[in-house]
C-alpha positions as CSV (number, residue, x, y, z in Angstrom):
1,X,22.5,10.3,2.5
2,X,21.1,10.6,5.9
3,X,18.3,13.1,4.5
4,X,17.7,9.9,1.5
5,X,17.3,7.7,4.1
6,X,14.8,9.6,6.1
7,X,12.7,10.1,3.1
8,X,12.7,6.5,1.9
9,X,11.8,5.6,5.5
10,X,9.0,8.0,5.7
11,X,7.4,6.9,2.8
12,X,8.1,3.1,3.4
13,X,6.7,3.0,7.0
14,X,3.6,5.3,5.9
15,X,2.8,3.4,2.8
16,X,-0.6,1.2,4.2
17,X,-3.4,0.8,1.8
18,X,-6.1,3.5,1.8
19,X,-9.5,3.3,1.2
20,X,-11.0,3.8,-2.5
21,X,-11.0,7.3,-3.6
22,X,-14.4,8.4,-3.1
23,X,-17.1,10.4,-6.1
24,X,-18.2,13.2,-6.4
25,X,-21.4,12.4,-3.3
26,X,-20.7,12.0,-0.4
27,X,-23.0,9.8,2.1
28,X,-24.8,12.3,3.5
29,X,-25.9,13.9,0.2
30,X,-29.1,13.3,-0.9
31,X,-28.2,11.5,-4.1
32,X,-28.3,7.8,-3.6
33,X,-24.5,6.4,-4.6
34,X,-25.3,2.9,-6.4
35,X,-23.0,0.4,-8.0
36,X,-23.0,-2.5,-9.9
37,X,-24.0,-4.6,-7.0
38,X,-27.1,-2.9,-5.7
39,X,-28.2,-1.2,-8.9
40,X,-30.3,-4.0,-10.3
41,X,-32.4,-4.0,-6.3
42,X,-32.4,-0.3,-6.0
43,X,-33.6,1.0,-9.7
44,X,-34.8,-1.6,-11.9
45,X,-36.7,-3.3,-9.4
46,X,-37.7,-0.2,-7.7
47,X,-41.8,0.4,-8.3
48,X,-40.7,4.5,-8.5
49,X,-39.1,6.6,-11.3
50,X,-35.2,7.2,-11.0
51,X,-33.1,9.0,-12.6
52,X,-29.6,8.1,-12.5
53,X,-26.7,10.1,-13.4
54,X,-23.3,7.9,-14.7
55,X,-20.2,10.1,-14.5
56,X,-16.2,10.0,-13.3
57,X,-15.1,12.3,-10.6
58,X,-12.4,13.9,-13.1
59,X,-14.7,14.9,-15.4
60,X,-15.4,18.9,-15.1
61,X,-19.1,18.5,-16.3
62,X,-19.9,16.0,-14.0
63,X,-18.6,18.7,-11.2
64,X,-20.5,21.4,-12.4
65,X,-23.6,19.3,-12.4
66,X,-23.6,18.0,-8.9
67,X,-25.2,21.0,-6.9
68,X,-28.2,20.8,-9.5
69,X,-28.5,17.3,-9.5
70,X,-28.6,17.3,-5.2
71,X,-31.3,20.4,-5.4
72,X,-33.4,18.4,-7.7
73,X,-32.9,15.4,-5.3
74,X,-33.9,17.2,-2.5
75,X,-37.2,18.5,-4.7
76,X,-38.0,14.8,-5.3
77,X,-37.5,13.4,-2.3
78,X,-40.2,10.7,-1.7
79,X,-41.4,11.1,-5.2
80,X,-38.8,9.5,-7.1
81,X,-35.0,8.4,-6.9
82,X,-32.0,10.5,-7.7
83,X,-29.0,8.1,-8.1
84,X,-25.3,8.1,-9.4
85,X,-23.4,5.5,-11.0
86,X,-19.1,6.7,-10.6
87,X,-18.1,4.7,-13.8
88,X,-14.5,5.1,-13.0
89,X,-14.8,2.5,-10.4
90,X,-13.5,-0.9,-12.3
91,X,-16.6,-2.8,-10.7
92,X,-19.6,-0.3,-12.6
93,X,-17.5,-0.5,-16.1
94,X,-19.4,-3.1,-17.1
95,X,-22.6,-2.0,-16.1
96,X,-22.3,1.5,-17.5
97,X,-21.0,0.2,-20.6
98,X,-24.3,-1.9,-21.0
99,X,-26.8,1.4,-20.1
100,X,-24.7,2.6,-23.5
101,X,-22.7,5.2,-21.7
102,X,-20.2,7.1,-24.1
103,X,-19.0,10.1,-22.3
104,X,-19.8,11.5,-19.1
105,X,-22.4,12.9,-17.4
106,X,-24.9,10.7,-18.9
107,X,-28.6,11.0,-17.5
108,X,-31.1,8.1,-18.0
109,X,-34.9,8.4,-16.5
110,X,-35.6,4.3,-15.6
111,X,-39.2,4.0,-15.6
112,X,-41.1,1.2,-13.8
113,X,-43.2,-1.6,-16.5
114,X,-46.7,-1.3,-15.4
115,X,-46.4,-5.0,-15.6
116,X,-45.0,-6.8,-12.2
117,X,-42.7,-9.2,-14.6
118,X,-41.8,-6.4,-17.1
119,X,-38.0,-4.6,-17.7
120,X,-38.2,-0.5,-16.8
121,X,-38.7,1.4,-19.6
122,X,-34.8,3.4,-19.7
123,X,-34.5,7.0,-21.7
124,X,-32.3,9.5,-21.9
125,X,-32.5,12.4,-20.4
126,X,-31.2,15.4,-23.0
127,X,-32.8,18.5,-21.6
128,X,-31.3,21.4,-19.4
129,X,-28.9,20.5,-16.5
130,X,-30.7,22.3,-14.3
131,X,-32.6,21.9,-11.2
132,X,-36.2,22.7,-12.3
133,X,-35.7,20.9,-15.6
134,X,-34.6,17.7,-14.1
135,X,-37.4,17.6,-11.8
136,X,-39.8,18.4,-14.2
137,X,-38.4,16.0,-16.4
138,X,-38.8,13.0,-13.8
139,X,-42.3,14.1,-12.2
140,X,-43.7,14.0,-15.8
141,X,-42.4,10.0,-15.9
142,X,-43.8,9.1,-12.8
143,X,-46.4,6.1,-13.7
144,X,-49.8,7.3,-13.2
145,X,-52.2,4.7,-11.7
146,X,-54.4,7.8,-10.6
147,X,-58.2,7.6,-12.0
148,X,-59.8,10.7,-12.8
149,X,-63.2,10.3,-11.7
150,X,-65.9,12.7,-12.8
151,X,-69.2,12.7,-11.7
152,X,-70.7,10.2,-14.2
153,X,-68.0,7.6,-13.2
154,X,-68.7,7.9,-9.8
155,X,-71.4,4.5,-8.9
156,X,-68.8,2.3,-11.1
157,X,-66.0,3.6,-8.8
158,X,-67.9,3.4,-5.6
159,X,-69.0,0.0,-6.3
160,X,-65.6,-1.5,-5.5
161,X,-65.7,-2.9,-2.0
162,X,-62.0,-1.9,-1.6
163,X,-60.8,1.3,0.5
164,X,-60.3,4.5,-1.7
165,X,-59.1,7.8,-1.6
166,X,-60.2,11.2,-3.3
167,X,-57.8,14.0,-3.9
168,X,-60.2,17.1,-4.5
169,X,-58.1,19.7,-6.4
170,X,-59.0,22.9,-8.4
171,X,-55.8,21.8,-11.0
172,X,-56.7,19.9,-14.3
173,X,-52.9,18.2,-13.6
174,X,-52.3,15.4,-11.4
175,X,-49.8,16.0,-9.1
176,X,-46.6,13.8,-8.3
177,X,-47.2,13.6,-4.9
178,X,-50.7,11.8,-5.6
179,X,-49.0,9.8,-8.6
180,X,-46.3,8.3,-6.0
181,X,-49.2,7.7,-3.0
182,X,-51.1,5.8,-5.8
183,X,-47.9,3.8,-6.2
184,X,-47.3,3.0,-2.6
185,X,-50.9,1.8,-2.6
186,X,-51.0,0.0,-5.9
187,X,-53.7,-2.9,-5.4
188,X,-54.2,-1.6,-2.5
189,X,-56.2,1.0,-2.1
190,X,-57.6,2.8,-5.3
191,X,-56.7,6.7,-5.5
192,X,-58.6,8.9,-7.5
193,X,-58.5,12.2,-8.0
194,X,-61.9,15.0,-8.4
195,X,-61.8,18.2,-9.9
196,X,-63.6,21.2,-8.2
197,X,-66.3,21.6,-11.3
198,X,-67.3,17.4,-10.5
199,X,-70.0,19.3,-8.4
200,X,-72.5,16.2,-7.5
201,X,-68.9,14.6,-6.0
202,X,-68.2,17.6,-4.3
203,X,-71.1,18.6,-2.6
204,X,-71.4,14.6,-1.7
205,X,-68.4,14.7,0.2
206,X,-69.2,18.5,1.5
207,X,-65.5,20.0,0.0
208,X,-65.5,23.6,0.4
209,X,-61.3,23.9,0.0
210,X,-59.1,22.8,-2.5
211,X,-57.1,20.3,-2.3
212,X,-58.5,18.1,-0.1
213,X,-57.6,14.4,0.7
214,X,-60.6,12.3,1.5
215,X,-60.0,8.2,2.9
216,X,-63.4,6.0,2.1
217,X,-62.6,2.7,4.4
218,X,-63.8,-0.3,3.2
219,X,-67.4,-0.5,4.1
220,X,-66.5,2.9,6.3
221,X,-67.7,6.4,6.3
222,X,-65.7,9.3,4.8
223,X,-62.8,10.5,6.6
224,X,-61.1,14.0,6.1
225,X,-57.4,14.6,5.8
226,X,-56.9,17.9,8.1
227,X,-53.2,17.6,7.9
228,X,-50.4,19.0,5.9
229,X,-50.5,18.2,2.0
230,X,-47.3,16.2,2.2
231,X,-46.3,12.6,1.1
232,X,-44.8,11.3,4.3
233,X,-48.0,12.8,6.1
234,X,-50.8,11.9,3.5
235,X,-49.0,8.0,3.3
236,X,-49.8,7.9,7.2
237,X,-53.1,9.1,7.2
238,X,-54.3,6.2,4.6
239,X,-52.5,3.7,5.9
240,X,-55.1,3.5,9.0
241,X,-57.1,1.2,5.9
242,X,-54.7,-0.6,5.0
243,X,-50.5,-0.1,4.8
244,X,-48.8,0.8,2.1
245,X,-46.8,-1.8,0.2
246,X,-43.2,-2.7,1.8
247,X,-41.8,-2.0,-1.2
248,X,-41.5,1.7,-1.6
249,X,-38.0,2.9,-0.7
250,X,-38.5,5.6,-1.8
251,X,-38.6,8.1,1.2
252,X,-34.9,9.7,2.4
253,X,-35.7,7.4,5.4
254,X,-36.5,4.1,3.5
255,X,-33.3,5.2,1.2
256,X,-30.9,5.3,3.9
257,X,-32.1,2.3,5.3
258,X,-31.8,0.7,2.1
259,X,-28.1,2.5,2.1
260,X,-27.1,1.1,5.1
261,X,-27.6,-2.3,4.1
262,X,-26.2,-2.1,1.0
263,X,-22.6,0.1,2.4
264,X,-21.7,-0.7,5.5
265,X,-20.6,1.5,8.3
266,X,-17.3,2.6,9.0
267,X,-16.6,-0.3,11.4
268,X,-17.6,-2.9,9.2
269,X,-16.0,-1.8,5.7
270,X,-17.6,-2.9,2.3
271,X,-16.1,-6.2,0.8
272,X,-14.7,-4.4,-1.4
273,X,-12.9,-2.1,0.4
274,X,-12.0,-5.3,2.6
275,X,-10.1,-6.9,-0.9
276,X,-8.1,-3.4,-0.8
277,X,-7.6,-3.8,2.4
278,X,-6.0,-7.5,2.1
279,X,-3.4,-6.3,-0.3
280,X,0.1,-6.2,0.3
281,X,1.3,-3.1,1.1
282,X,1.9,-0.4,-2.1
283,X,5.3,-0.6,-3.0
284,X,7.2,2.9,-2.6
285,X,7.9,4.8,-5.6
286,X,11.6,4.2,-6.8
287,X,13.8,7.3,-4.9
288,X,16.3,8.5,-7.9
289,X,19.7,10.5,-7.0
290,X,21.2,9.3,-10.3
291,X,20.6,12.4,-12.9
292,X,21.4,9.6,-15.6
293,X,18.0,8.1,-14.7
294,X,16.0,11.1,-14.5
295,X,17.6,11.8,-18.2
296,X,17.3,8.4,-20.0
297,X,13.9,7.8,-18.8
298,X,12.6,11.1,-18.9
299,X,14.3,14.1,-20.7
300,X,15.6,12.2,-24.0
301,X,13.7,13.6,-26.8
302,X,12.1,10.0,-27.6
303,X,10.5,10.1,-23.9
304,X,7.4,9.1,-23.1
305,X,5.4,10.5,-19.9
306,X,7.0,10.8,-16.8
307,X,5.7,11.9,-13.0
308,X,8.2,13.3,-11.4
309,X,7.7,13.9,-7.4
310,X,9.7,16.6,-6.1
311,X,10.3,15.8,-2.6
312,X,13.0,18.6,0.2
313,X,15.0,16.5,2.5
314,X,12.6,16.9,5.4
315,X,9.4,15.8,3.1
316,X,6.8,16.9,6.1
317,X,3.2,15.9,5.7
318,X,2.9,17.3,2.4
319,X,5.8,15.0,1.5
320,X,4.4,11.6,2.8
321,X,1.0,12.0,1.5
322,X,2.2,12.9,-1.9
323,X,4.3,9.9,-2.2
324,X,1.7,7.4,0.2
325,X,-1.6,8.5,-2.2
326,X,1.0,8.3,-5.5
327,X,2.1,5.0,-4.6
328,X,-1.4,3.7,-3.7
329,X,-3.3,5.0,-7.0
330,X,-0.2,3.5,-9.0
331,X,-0.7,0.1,-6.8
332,X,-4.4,-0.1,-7.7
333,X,-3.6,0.6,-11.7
334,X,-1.1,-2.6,-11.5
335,X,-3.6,-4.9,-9.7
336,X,-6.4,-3.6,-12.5
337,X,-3.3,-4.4,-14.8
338,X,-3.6,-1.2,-15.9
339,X,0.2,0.1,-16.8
340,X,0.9,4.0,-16.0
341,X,3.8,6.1,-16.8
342,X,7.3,5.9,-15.3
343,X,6.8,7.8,-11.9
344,X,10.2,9.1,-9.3
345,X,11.0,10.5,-6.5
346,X,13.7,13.2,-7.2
347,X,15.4,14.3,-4.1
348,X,16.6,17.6,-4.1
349,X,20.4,16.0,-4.6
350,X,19.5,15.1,-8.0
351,X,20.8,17.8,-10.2
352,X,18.6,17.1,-13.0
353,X,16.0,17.6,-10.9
354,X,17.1,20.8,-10.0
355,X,18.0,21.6,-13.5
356,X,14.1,21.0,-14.1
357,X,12.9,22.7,-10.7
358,X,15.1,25.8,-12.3
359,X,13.4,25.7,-15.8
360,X,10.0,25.4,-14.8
361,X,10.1,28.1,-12.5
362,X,9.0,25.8,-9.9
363,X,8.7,26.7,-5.8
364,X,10.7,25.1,-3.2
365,X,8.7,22.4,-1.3
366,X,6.4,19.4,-2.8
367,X,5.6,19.5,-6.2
368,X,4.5,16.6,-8.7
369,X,4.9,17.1,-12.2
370,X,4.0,15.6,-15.4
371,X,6.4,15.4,-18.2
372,X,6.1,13.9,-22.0
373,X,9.5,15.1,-23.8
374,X,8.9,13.1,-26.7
375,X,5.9,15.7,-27.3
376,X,7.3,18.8,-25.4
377,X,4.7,19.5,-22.9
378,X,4.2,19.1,-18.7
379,X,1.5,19.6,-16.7
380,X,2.6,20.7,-13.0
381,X,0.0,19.6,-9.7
382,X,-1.1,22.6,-8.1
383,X,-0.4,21.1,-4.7
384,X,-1.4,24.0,-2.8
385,X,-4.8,24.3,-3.9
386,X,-5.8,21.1,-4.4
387,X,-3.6,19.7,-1.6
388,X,-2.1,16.2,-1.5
389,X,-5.3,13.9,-1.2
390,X,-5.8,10.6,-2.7
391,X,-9.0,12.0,-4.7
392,X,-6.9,15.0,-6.1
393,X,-3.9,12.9,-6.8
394,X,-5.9,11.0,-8.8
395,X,-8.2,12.8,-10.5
396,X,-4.9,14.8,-11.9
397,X,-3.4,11.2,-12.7
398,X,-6.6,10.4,-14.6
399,X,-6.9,13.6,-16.4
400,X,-3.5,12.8,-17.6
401,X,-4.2,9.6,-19.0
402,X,-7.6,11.0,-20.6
403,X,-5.6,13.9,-22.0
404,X,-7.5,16.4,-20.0
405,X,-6.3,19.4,-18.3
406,X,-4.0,22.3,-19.5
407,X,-0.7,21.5,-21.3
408,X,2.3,23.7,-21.3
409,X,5.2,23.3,-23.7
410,X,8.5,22.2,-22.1
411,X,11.1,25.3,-22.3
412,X,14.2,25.3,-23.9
413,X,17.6,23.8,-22.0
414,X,15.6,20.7,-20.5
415,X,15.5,18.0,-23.4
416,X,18.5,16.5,-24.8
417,X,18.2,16.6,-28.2
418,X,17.9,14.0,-30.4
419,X,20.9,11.9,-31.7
420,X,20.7,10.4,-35.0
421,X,18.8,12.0,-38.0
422,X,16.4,9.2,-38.4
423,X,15.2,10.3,-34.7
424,X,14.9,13.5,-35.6
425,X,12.2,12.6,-39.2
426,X,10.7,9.9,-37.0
427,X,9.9,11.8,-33.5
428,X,8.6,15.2,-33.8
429,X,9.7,17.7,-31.3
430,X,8.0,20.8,-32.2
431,X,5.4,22.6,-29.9
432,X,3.1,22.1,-32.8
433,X,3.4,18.6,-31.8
434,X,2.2,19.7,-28.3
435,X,-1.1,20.4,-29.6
436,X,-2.0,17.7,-32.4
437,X,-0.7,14.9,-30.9
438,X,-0.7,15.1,-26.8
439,X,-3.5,13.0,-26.6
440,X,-3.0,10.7,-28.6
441,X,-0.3,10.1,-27.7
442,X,-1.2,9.5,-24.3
443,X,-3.5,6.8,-25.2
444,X,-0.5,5.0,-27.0
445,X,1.3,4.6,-24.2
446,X,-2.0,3.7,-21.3
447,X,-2.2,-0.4,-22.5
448,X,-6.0,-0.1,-21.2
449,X,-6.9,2.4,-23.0
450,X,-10.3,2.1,-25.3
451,X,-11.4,3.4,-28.7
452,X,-13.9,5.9,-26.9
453,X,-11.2,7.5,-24.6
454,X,-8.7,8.0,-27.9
455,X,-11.5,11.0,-28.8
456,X,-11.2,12.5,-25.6
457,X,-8.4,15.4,-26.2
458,X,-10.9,16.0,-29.4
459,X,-14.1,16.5,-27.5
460,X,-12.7,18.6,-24.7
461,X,-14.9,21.3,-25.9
462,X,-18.2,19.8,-25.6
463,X,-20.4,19.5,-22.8
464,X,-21.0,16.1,-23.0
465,X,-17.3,14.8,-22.1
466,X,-16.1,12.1,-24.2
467,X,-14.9,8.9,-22.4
């Protein structure tokens, strides 16, 4: 009893409230993390492109994504805004539900009106998850306020008292580096842009290279950019006219600003985090010695899901995150009334649990398992791969109640079988039963669960996970 008391203790005294489980970006990544709180400031009011990614942090596609989608953020830096939406977060269900999000990743390109009062233009982004093809994607939505001017356009142009700029370039295209100064300086300062066979233009302003940036002050003389062809650089140079609108944010500088704002530091946490925060304390999860329990709630053939934490007398570090993260993730379900499955803590005095340890081949140490008798399969926690976090703990709970993740069929000597014949037409117990009917299953017994996430065992296989 001593060793029961010591775990119970442990997990009692080490049960504080932790901070939300974070997505798949972290702060310093390049992608900018909104919610529903700072999306409306930081995309559809934005003047620049975006494109904004919705995903969960369980979702494999969304994982295989992320190093594309922070290489094509890096690319576009300045140009445009890479975001992410984590829709797993209660807060954002609403707002991904109303951006028509149905499975995860979803990409939308949000487009700026060209009209100060109008809504962003929102598609969806269908084409290759790659790098190149995102960026390509988004520099061909930037909004082009860019004039080509060609030599016969060239008195109605100048005749505009304002300050102007000329990018001479040998391309036909306009690049997206011109497109986003041109936003910066919208009503501002007019940008046009030459090409090298506009000869009277070009031997008016003496261009001999390609590209070349060229400032006309108002009621000034030419000035020649000499410097490096870059936004940051270029946005400095014309702003000796005039400055650029306040309103761009779109520079990793202006971003993390806007960042900073919007999620506070460490030492002054988020008012969300700060309702966490004011929570009582999680409540352990129950400690079972009895091997009754462990049976009737978990090993009867008409069984629903159970987690079952496997916990040694001396639980070690392992052994109190396991149960602190457990307990918190199953705290947070409750207060999003949210119900989860039956969860223990099975000392290693509990001789069902041993009996199960036995059958499942399991090691010695901290192990979590997931058991649904009722259908015949578990699902074990690879604990030391994934070690005992918060984030894995709960992306393995999630996956659970999404019916993702691999299955195995209970073996033989661990259910007890079923007592009356009617339990035995009503309930199948076949490892047929494993496969057709896991998932759904699954759904019957999560109480939140929604119409689009009773698909999800049946679109495992695409690449556009179902919800």
């Amino acid at each position: 009893m001593h060793a029961l008391a010591f775990l119970a203790a442990a997990a009692a005294v080490l049960l504080v409230p932790v901070a939300r489980a974070g997505g798949l970006y972290t702060k310093s990544s390049p992608v900018l993390q909104v919610d529903a709180t700072n999306y409306g400031k930081l995309i559809d009011k934005s003047p620049y492109t975006s494109i904004v990614e919705f995903y969960a942090p369980w979702c494999g596609h969304c994982q295989n994504l992320k190093p594309a989608f922070e290489k094509a953020a890096k690319s576009l830096d300045g140009l445009a805004n890479v975001a992410a939406v984590n829709c797993d977060e209660d807060e954002n269900k609403q707002l991904c539900g109303s951006m028509g999000v149905q499975g995860f990743p979803t990409l939308k390109i949000v487009r700026p009106s060209k009209k100060s009062t109008g809504k962003p233009m929102i598609e969806d982004y269908n084409g290759e998850r790659s790098a190149k093809s995102i960026v390509n994607a988004v520099t061909g939505a930037i909004n082009n306020h860019v004039k080509r001017l060609q030599d016969k356009d060239r008195d109605e142009f100048m005749g505009d008292d304002g300050p102007k700029a000329i990018l001479f370039s040998d391309k036909g295209t306009l690049s997206a580096i011109i497109k986003t100064i041109a936003i910066e300086f919208l009503d501002i300062i007019s940008v046009a842009q030459v090409r090298n066979k506009e000869k009277s233009l070009v031997d008016e302003f003496g261009i001999t290279e390609f590209p070349t940036l060229v400032l006309i002050p108002a009621g000034g003389e030419p000035i020649v950019y000499d410097g490096e062809m870059k936004k940051d650089a270029m946005v400095e140079f014309l702003s000796q006219a005039r400055p650029a609108n306040k309103k761009s944010g779109s520079s990793k500088k202006e971003k993390k600003e806007e960042k900073t704002k919007s999620e506070p530091t460490e030492s002054e946490p988020k008012l969300e985090e700060n309702k966490e925060t004011e929570m009582p304390q999680s409540p352990p999860i129950p400690v079972s010695m009895d091997p009754q329990e462990i049976s009737k709630e978990c090993l009867e053939a008409r069984s629903h899901t159970c987690i079952l934490a496997f916990i040694p007398d001396t639980p070690g570090t392992d052994g109190v995150n396991a149960l602190n993260n457990l307990a918190e993730i199953y705290t947070k379900h409750k207060h999003a009334n949210r119900k989860l499955f039956s969860a223990f803590v099975v000392p290693s005095g509990n001789s069902a649990g041993g009996l199960i340890k036995e059958k499942l081949q399991l090691p010695t140490g901290v192990e979590l398992v997931a058991m649904n008798a009722r259908r015949g399969w578990w699902r074990h926690f690879n604990g030391a791969e994934r070690g005992f976090t918060h984030e894995s703990i709960e992306a393995w709970v999630d996956q659970i109640r999404m019916g993702e993740g691999e299955k195995l069929a209970i073996p033989p000597g661990i259910i007890a079988p079923v007592i009356s014949d009617d339990d035995v037409s009503s309930e199948p117990s076949t490892e047929a039963g494993v496969e057709a009917k896991t998932d759904t299953d699954t759904q019957r017994e999560e109480e939140s669960t929604t119409p689009e996430q009773e698909e999800s065992g049946e679109q495992k296989g695409r690449e556009h996970e179902e919800l």
